[in-house]
C-alpha positions as CSV (number, residue, x, y, z in Angstrom):
1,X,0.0,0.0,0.0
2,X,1.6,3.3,-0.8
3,X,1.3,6.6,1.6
4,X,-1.4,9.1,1.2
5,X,-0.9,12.1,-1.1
6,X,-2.6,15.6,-0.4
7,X,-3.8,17.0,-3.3
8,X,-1.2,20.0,-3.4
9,X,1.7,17.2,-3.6
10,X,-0.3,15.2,-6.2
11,X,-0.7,18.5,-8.7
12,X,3.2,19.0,-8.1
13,X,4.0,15.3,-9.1
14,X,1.7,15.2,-12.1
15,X,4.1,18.6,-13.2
16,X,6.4,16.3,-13.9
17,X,4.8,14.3,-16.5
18,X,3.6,17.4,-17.9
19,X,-0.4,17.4,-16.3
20,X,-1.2,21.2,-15.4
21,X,-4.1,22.2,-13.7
22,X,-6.7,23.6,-17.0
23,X,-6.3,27.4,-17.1
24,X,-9.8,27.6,-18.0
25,X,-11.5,24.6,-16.9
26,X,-14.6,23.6,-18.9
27,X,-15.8,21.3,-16.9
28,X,-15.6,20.8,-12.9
29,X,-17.9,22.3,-10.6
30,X,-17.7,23.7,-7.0
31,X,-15.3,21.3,-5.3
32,X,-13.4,20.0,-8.5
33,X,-10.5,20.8,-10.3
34,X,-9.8,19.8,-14.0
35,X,-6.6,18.6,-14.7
36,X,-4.9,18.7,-18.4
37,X,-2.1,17.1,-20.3
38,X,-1.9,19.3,-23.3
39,X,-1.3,17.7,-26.8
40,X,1.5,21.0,-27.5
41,X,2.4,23.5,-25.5
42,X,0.4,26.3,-24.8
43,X,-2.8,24.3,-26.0
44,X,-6.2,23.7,-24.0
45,X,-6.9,20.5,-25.6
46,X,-5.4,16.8,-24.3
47,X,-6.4,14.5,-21.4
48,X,-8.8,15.6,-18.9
49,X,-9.4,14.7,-15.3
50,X,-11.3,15.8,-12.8
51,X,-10.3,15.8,-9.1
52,X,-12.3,16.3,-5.9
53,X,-10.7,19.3,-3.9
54,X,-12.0,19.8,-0.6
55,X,-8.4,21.8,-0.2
56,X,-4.7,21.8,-1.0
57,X,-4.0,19.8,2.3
58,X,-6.5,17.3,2.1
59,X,-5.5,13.5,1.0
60,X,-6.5,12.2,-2.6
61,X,-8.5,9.0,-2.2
62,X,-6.5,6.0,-3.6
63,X,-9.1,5.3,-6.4
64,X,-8.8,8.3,-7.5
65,X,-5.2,8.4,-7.5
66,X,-5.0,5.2,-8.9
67,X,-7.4,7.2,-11.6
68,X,-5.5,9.9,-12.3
69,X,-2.4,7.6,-13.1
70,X,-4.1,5.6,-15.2
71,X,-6.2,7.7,-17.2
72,X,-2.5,10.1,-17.9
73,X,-0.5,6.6,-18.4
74,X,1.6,7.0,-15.9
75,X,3.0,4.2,-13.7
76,X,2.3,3.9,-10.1
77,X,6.0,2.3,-8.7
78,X,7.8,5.2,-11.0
79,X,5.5,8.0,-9.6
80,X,5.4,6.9,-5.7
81,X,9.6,6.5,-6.0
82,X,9.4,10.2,-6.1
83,X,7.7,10.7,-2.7
């Protein structure tokens, strides 16, 4: 089982594969937050996800961290070496 991740960690991980938060989300609604992994720089199109946020300190659920990486291809033993 890997450690808990707050959310403010999790967005400065996914940095690093090159998953922003959207500059001008199109979707996500009060508590949500619409990430993107944009198909060129400067673009607002590519891979979206949405992820709860109840605040920057509070922990990501593991299904939803075990979303996020999936859905951006990114592999769970490579990103959790990093923490």
């Amino acid at each position: 089982m890997h450690k808990a991740v707050k959310l403010r960690e999790l967005l400065a991980r996914l940095q690093d594969y090159g998953v922003i938060p959207h500059p001008n989300p199109v979707r996500g609604k009060g508590s949500e937050l619409v990430v993107l992994r944009p198909d060129s720089p400067g673009s607002h199109k590519g891979l979206l996800f949405t992820l709860t946020n109840h605040g920057m300190g509070k922990d990501v659920t593991p299904g939803q961290l075990s979303s996020c990486l999936r859905r951006f291809g990114i592999d769970k033993e490579e990103f959790f070496s990093g923490l």
